[in-house]
N, C-alpha and C positions, 0 to 999 in steps of 0.2 A: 222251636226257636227258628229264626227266621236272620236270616244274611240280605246286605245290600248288593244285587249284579253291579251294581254301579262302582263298589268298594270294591271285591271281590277282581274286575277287572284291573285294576288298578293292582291289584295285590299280584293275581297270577301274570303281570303285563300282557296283559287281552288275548288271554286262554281259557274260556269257561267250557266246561263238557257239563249238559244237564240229561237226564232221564227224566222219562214219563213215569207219575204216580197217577195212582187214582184212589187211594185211599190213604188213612193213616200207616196199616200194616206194610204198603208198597215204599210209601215215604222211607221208613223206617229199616227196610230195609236197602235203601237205595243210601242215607244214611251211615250205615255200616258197613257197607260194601266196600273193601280194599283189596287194590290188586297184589302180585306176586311182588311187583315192586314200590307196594305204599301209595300208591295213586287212588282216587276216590275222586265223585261226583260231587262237582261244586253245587249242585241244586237240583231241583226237578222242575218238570216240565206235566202242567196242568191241561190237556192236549183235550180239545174238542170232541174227538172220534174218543179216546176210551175213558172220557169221562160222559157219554151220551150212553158207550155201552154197558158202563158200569149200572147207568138207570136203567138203563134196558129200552131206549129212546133210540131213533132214529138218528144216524147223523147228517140231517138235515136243515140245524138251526130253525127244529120244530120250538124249540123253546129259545128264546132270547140270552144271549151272553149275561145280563143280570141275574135273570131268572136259575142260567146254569151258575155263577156267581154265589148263589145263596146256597145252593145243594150241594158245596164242597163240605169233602167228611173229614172234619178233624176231630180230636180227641178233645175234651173239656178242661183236661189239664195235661199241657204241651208238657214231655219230657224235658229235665232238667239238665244242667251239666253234660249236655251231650254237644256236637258238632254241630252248627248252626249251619244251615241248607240256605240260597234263597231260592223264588218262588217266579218263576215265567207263568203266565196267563194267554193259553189262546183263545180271544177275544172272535172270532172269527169275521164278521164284518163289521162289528163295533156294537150292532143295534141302532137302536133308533139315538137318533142325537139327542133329546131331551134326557135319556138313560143315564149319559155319559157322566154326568156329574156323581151320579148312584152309585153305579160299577166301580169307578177308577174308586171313590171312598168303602167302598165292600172291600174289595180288592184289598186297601192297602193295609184296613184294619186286620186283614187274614195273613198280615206279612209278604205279598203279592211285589215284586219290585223291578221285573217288567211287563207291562201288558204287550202283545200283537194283534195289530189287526189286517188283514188281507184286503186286495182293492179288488177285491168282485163287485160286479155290478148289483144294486138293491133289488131285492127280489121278497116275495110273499114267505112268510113261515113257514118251513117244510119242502122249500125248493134249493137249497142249498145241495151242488153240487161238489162231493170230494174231488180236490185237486190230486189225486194221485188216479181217478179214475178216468177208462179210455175216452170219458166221453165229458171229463171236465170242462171242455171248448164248448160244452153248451152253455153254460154260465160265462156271459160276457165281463170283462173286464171295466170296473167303475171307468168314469172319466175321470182322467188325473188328478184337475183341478178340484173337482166335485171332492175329489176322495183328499185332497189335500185339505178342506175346511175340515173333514172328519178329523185329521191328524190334529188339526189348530186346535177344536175343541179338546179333545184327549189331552194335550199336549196344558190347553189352560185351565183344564178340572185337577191337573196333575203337580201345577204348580206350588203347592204344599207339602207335596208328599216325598220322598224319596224315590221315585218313582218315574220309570225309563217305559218310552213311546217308543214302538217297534214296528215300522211299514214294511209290511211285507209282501211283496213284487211277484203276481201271478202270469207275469207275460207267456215264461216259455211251458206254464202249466194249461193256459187256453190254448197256444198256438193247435195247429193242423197240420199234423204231417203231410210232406207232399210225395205223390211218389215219384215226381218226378226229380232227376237228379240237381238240376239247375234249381231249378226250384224252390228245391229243400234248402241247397246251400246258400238262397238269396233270403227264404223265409226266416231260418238261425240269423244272419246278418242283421237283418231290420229287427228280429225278435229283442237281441241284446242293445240295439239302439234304441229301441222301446224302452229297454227295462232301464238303462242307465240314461236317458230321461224320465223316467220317473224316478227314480232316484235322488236325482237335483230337484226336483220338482218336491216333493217329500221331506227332502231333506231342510230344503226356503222352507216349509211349513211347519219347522220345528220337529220333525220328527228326532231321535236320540240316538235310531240306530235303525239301520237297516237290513231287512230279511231277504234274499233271493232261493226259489224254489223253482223247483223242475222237479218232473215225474221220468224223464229221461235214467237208461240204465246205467251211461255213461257219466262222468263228472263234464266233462266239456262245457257244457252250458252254464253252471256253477262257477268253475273256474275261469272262464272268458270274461265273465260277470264281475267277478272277484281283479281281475288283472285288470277289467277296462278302469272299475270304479277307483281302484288304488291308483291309478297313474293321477288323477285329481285331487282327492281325500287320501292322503294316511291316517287319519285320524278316527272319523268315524267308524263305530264299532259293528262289524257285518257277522250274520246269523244263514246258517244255513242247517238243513236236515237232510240230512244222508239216505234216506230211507230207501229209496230206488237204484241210486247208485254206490250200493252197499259196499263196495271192495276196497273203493280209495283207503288211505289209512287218513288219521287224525292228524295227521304232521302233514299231507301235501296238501290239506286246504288252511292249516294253519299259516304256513310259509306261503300260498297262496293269499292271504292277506284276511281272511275269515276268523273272526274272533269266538264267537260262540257256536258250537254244534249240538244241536240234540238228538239225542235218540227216544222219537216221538211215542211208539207204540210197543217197545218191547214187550215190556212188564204185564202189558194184559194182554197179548200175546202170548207170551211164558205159561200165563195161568191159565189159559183157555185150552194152549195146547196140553198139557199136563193133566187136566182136571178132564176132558174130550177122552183122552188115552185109560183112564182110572174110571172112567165111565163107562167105557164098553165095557169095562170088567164087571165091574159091580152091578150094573143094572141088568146083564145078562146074568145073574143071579136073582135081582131082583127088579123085573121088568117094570111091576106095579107100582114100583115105589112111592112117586109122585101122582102117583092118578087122580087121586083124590084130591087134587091141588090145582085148579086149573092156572094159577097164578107160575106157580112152580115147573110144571109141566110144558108149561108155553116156550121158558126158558130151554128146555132140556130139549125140545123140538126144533130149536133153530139154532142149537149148538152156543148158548151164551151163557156162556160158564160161569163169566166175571157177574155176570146180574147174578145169577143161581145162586152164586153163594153171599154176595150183598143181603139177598133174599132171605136166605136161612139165616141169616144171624141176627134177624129181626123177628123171625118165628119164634113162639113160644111153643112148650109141650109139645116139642117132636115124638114122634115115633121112635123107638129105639134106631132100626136101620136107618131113619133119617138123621139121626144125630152122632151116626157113626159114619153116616157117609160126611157128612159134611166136615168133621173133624179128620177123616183121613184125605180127604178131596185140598182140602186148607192144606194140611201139611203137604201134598203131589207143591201145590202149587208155591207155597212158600220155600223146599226144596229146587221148583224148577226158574223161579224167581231170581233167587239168590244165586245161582249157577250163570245167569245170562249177567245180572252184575258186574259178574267175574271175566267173563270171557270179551265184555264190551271194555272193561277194565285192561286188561291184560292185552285183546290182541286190536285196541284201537280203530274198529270197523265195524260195522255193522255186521258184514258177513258171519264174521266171528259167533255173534249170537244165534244170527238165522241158522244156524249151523247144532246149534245147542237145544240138544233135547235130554230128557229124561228120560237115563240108560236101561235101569232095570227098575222094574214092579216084583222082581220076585220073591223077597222076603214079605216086603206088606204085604205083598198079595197072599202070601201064606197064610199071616194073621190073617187078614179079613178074612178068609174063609171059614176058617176055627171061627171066630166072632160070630160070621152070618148064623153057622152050625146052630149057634143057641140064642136066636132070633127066630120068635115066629114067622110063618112062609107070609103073612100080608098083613096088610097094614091096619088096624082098627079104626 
């Protein structure tokens, strides 16, 4: 079931908290997630990075926003009678403009009810670099204008639909730190002049709602952002992601004038770290487990747990150990899932989760050992 952001703002008076899913089981429990005081997740967040790593893809818009668009995992028949979620799409530079009419209609028939798109500059498949990395500033920023017809398109494939345009503002994600001290404090100045001209600029083009990001550890840059653009706009509805500057609470960028926050990567974070943890255990039992699987093995060699187990659950006639790992490997992570839910819920910061690991392995770890006991030593 699927919710409008558009309604949904309107209802919470322009308070959305969304999480990152990347399948149906994360959905679902993102879903049910309630904190100590009844609070829950108005929706989730379809996020670039761990739905590339769920395919076990690069994240570097080696595959096109449509193409990622089509390989969303949903169930064939949506649960009933439950809480209706909506659905954020990161679109990341849009794709190509001919696409756009494809996506925004993929999109909306998946219950999708806002897209974002980022003003990076156009670049080859497979050259996209993350904005949270040191060396994002190699990926230059689209020209406004340029990136403002992308909005106009989006904006007029969308005009049927329920369905909210998101420009999302990489200024102080490319900038260059300086070291020097003048510098730096002239460079932050022009940065947030930048971005809140693009802003206006975005906003003429129809965009719905706008996004400002930083990889900074600090909120400053967010909220400079947030206080320049409200002294013009009360109205339109601003989007930020917390990811770097983990500590702030939910309430100082709300009252800072920010309507929607996501918390972009927990949920496959959760699982990787949890399933990583139950890995060394198990495999140092049983080293060979996956040998015989080059497909499998690749996964378990570069630590990508979330693919690993997408992986198995499309295997047929496992091996006994294999199908014992993956059923206990599933439950680390849907235990350490549901735990970050809780903590993003309750203590309103990111910190909060980063903080949240899975305390003890000691009773499963019991089992599995009795289990492993009456499994043959290698695999057939």
């Amino acid at each position: 079931m699927s919710a409008s952001i558009r309604s949904l703002l309107a209802q919470e008076k322009g308070r959305i908290r969304l999480l990152e899913a990347h399948d149906e089981l994360s959905r679902e429990i993102v879903r049910n997630g309630i904190g100590d005081d009844g609070q829950t997740f108005h929706g989730t967040w379809i996020s670039g990075l761990t739905q590339t790593t769920y395919l076990g893809i690069p994240d570097t818009e080696l595959i096109s926003p449509l193409e990622r668009a089509a390989l969303i995992t949903r169930t064939q028949s949506p649960p009933t009678n439950t809480r209706p979620l909506c659905t954020v799409y990161d679109a990341d530079s849009g794709g190509k403009r001919d696409d756009i009419p494809a996506l925004v209609e993929s999109l909306a028939k998946q219950g999708v009810s806002m897209i974002i798109i980022e003003d990076k500059a156009a670049f080859e498949p497979g050259k996209k670099v993350n904005s949270l990395k040191e060396t994002s500033g190699l990926q230059a920023q689209a020209d406004m204008y340029e990136f403002a017809q992308t909005i106009r398109a989006f904006s007029t494939a969308a005009a049927n639909f329920d369905m909210m345009i998101t420009a999302r503002i990489e200024t102080f994600t490319v900038r260059t730190i300086k070291d020097d001290e003048a510098e730096e404090k002239e460079s932050l100045k022009e940065a947030l002049r930048d971005a809140l001209r693009r802003a206006a600029v975005y906003r003429s083009a129809r965009a719905d709602a706008i996004m400002i990001h930083s990889k900074s550890p600090s909120p400053d840059e967010v909220l400079s952002f947030l206080a320049g653009y409200r002294a013009n706009d009360p109205i339109t509805p601003l989007v930020i992601v917390p990811t770097t500057y983990a500590k702030t609470s939910e309430d100082a960028f709300y009252n800072a004038g920010a309507n929607v926050i996501i918390y972009a990567n927990h949920l496959m974070r959760a699982k990787i770290s949890a399933v990583s943890k139950f890995s060394e255990q198990f495999l140092a039992e049983r080293p060979a487990l996956f040998a015989q699987d080059k497909d499998l093995n690749n996964c378990v060699q570069v630590q990508n747990y979330g693919c690993l187990l997408q992986r198995l659950l499309g295997k047929k006639n496992l091996d006994e150990a294999v199908k014992w790992y993956r059923i206990l490997a599933e439950a680390y992570a849907i235990e350490n899932m549901a735990r970050v839910v809780k903590c993003l819920l309750n203590g309103k910061r990111c910190s909060e989760a980063d903080n949240a690991i899975v305390e003890s392995y000691r009773g499963i770890w019991n089992l599995l050992k009795m289990l492993l006991a009456g499994l043959p030593n290698e695999i057939e």
